[in-house]
SEKOLPA-186669 format. One record per residue (C-alpha): chain; x, y, z; residue in one letter. Coordinates in steps of 0.1 Angstrom, whole numbers. Each point is the difference from the previous one (the first is absolute). Example, Ala and Ser with C-alpha at 12.3 -4.5 7.8 and 13.67 -1.06 7.14 Angstrom:
% residues 2
NODE  cadena      x      y      z  residuo
NODE       A    123    -45     78        A
NODE       A     14     34     -7        S
***
This chain:
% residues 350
NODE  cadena      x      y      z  residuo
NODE       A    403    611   1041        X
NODE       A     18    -25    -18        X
NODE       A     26    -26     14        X
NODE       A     28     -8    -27        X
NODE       A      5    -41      7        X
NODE       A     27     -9    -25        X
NODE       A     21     35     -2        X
NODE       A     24      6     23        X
NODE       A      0     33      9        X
NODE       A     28     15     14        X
NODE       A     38     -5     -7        X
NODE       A     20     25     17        X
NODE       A     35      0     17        X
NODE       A     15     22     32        X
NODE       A     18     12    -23        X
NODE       A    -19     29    -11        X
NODE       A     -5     15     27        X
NODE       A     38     17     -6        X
NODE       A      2     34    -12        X
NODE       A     -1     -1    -34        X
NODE       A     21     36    -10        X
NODE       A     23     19     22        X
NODE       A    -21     31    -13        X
NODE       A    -34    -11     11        X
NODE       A    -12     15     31        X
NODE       A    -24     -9     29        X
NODE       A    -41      8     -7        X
NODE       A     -5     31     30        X
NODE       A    -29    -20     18        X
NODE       A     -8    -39     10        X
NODE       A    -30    -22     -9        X
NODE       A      0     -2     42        X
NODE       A    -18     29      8        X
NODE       A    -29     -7    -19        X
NODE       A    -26    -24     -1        X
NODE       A     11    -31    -18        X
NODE       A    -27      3    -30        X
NODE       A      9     41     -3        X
NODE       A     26     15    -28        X
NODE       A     18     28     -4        X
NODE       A     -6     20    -31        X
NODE       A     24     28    -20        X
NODE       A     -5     24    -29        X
NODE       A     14     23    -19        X
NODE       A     14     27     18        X
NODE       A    -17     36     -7        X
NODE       A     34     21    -11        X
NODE       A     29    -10    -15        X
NODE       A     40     20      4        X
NODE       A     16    -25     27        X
NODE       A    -35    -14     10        X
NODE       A     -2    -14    -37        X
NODE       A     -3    -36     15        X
NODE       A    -12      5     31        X
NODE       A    -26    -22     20        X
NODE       A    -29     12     16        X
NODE       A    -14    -31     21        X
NODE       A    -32    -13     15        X
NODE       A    -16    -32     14        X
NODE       A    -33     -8     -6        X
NODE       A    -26    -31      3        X
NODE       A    -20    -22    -21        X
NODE       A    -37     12     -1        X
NODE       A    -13    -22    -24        X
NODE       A     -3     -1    -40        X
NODE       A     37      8     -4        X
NODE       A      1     31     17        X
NODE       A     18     12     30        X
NODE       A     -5     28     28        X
NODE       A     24     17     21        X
NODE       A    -17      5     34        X
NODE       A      0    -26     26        X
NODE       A    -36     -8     -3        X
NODE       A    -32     10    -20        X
NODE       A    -16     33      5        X
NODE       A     30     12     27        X
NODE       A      5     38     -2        X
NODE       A     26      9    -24        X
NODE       A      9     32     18        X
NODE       A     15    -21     25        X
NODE       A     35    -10     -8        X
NODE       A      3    -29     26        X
NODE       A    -32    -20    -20        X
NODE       A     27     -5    -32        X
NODE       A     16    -34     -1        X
NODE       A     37     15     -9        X
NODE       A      1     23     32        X
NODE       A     20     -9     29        X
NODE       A     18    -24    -29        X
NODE       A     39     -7      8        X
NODE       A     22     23    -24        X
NODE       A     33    -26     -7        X
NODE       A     34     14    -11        X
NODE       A      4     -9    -39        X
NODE       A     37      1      2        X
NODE       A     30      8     21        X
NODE       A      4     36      6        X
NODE       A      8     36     21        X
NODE       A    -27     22      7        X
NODE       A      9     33    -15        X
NODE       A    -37     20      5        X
NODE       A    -28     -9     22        X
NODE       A    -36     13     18        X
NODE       A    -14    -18     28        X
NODE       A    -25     22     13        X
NODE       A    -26     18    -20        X
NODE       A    -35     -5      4        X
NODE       A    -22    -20    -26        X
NODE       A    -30      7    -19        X
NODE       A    -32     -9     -2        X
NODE       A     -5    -24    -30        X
NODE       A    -14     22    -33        X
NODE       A     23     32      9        X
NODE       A     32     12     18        X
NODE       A      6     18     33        X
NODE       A      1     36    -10        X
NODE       A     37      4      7        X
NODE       A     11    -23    -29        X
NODE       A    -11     30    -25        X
NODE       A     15     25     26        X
NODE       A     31    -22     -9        X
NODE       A      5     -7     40        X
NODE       A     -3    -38     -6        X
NODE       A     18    -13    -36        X
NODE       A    -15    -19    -21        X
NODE       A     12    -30     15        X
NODE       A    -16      4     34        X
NODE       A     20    -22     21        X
NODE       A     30    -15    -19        X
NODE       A     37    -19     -2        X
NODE       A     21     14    -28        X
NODE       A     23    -26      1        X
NODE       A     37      0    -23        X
NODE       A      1    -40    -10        X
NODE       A     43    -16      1        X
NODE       A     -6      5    -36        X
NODE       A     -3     34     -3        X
NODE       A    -37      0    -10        X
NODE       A    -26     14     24        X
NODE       A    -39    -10     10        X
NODE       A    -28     17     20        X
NODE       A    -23    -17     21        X
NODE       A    -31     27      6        X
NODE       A    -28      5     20        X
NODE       A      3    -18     32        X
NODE       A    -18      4     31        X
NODE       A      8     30     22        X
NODE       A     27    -19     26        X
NODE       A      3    -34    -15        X
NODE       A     36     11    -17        X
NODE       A     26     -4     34        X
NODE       A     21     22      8        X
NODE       A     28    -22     -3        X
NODE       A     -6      3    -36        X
NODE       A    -13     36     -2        X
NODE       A      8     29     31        X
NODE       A    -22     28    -20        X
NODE       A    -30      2     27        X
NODE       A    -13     36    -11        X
NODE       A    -36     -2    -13        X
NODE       A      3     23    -30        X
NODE       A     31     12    -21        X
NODE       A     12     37     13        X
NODE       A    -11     16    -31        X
NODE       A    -20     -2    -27        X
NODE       A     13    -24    -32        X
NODE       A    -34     -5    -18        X
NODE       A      1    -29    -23        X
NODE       A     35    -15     10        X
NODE       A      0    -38      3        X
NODE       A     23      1     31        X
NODE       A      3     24     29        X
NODE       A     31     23     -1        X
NODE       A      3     -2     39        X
NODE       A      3    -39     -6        X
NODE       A     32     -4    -11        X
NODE       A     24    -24     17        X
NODE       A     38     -3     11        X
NODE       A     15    -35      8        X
NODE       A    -39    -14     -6        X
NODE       A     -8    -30     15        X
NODE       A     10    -34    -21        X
NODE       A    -30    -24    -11        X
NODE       A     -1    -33    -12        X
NODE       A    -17    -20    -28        X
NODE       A    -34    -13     18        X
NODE       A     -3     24     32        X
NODE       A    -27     15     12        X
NODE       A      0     37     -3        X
NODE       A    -33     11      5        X
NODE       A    -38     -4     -8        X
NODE       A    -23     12    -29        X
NODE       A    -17     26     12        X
NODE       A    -20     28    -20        X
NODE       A     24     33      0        X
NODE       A     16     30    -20        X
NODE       A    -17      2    -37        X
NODE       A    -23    -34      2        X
NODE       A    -34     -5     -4        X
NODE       A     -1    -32     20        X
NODE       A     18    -24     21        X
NODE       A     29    -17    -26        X
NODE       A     36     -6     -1        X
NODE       A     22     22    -30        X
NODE       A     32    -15     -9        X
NODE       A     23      7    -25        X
NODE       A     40      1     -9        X
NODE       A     19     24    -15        X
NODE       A     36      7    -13        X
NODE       A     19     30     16        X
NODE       A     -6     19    -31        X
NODE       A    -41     -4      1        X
NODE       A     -1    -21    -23        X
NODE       A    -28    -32      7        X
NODE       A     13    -34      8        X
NODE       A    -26    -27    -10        X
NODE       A     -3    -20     30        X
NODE       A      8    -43      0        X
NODE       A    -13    -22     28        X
NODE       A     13    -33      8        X
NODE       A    -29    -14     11        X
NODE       A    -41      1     -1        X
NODE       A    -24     -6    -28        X
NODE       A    -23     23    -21        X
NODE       A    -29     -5    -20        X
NODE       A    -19     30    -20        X
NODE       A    -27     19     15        X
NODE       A    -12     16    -24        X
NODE       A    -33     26      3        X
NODE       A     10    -11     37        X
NODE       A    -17    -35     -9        X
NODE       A     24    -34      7        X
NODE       A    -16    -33      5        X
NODE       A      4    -19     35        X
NODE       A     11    -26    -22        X
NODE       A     25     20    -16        X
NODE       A     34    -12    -21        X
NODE       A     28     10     16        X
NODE       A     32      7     -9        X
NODE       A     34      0     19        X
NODE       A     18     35      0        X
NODE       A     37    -21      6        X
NODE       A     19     36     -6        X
NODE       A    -19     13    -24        X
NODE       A    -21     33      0        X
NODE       A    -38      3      5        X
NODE       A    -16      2    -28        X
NODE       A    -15     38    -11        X
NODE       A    -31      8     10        X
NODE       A    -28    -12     21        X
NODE       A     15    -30     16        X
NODE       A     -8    -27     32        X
NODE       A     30     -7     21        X
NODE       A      3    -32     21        X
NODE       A     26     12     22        X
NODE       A     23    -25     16        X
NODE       A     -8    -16     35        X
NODE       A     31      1     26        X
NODE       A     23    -32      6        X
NODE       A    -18    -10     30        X
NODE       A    -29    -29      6        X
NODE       A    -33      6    -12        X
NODE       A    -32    -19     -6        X
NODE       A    -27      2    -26        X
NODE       A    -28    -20     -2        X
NODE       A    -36     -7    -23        X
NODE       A     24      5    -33        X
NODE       A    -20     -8    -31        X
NODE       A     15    -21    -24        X
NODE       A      1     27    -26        X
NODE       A     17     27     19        X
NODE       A     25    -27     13        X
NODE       A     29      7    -22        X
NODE       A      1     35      5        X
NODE       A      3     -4     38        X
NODE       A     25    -23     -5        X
NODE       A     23     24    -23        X
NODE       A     -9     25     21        X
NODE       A     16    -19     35        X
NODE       A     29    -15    -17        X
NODE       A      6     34    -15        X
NODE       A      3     13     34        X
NODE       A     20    -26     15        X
NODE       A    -17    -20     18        X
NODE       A     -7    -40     -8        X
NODE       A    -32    -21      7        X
NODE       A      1    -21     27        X
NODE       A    -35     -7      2        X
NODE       A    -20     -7    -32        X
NODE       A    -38    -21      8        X
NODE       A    -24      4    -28        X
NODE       A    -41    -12      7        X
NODE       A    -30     -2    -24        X
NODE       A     26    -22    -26        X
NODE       A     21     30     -4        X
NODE       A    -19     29     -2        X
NODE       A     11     16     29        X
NODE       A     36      2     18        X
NODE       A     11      5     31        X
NODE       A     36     12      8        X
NODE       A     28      8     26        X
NODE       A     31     15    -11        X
NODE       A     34      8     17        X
NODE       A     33     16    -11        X
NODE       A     14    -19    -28        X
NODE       A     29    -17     10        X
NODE       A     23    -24    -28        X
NODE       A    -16    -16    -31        X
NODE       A    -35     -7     -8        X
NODE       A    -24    -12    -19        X
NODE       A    -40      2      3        X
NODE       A    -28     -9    -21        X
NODE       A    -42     -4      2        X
NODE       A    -31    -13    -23        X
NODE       A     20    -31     -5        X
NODE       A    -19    -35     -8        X
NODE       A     19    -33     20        X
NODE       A     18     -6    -28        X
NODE       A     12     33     -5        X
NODE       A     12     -2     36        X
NODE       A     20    -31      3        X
NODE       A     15      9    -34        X
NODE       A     10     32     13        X
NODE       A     10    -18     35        X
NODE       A     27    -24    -18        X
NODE       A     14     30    -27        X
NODE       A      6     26     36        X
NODE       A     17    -35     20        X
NODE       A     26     -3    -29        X
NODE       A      9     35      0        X
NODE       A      5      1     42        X
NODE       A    -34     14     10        X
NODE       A    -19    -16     30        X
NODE       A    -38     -1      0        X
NODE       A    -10     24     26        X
NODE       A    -33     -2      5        X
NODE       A    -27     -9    -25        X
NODE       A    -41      5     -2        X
NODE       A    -33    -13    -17        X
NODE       A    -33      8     -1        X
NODE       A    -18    -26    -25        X
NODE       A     17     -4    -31        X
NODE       A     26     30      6        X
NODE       A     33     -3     17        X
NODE       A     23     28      8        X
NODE       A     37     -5     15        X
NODE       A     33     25     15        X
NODE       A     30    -15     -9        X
NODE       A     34     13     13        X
NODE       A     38    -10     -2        X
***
């Protein structure tokens, strides 16, 4: 590791942690259910029609040399669904909505096949699922949860199986919903589970217009970085989503933490940007930020951002008093500042 002295690092405003387009869209699940050095992971979705731009989505953990793994530790069976990362993983309403179709109650596989019934066309394809009819007009699906985790205020189907056989149909016919239950933009409506026509435990989003026609999906927040031949570096380059689509293919996904107050510590300098895009992007601002061994590792609080800030790191003296008078003729009071050796870091807020 290598502690930039002179450089200062990090110039970002409250500011962007607004919604950048009307049309962009939450990301379905939260950095909070995972460990805080696991990722999600997408790629491209298998068929195409209305599920032309679909998500199919996984978390998984550094192993070493740039690769990642998707059970919870090394060697755990992987016929066990509990021992992936992603399941029991919150699923989070995209967008405001109505729930128009919905399965709360079928039975899940065992990961590498599917319960028997899902060719007898008893479960649908999409297991346990909310069909949900977004104020726009366009519609998502949020598939595969665990048996039980959808409630019942949000889906009163409790039958195991469909009455009759639909093999291949992506929804149940006996799911269909009058005067469905309304959901908004963040809320919990279940948890990934492994169910309907999955192979293991992951989370299938995707939108669609009322004519079946895909809808390329935009998220306000998060950050990607390619993982291609499932290979990404811990040290990764990020890049902020800001209401833009993922990219296509094999992608990382640094989902976005929830405004709340959070504390990560034993940063190295190197990833230290990215965790701070990646908390500011979320909406929360430091309010703790100690660095040790002359700035080669960070440690940080953060709470919900509140007014105008700025915050910046690998700064020499100079750099910081220079930076000190420039924010105290534009309003902003010094709220805190840290060195370790030659390296200063400061919060400054109006």
């Amino acid at each position: 590791m290598k502690a930039l002295r002179t450089l200062t690092r990090i110039v970002l405003l409250s500011s962007v942690l607004s919604s950048v387009s009307a049309l962009a869209i939450d990301f379905p699940l939260r950095a909070d259910d995972l460990n805080l050095n696991h990722r999600y992971t997408t790629n491209t979705h298998w068929s195409g029609g209305a599920q032309a731009e679909a998500l199919d989505i996984v978390a998984r953990r550094h192993i070493g040399n740039g690769k990642w793994d998707s059970l919870k530790t090394d060697g755990a069976d992987k016929k066990v669904n509990s021992n992936y990362i992603i399941y029991g993983a919150k699923i989070r309403a995209m967008e405001d909505g109505t729930v128009v179709n919905c399965w709360r109650n079928a039975p899940q596989n065992t990961p590498g096949s599917n319960h028997a019934k899902v060719a007898e066309g008893y479960i649908a394809y999409a297991g346990n699922y909310l069909y949900v009819r977004h104020d726009d007009g366009n519609y998502a699906l949020y598939a595969h949860a665990q048996p039980g985790s959808i409630p019942t205020t949000l889906c009163p189907h409790n039958a195991t199986y469909n009455s009759k056989a639909e093999p291949g149909y992506v929804l149940n016919g006996d799911g269909g919903v009058s005067n469905g239950a309304r959901i908004t933009k963040g809320q919990v409506l279940g948890l990934v589970g492994n169910v309907g026509n999955s192979s293991g435990p992951h989370l299938h989003v995707h939108m669609q217009t009322s004519g079946n026609l895909p809808v390329k999906m935009k998220f306000d927040h998060g950050q990607t970085t390619p993982f291609t031949n499932e290979t990404a570096s811990v040290n990764a380059t990020w890049t902020l989503l800001k209401g833009k689509a993922l990219p296509a293919g094999e992608v990382m996904v640094w989902a976005p933490h929830s405004v709340a107050y959070w504390t990560v510590n034993n940063i190295p300098d190197e990833r230290m940007q990215a965790w701070f895009n990646h908390f500011a992007d979320s909406g929360v601002m430091p309010n703790v930020y100690a660095c040790t061994d002359n700035g080669q590792i960070y440690n940080t609080g953060w709470v919900p951002s509140s007014g105008s800030w700025y915050a910046f790191h690998g700064m020499s003296l100079t750099a910081f008093n220079n930076k000190s008078t420039e924010l105290a003729n534009l309003g902003y009071t010094r709220y805190g500042w840290w060195y370790c050796g030659s390296v200063y870091t400061g919060i400054w807020r109006k």
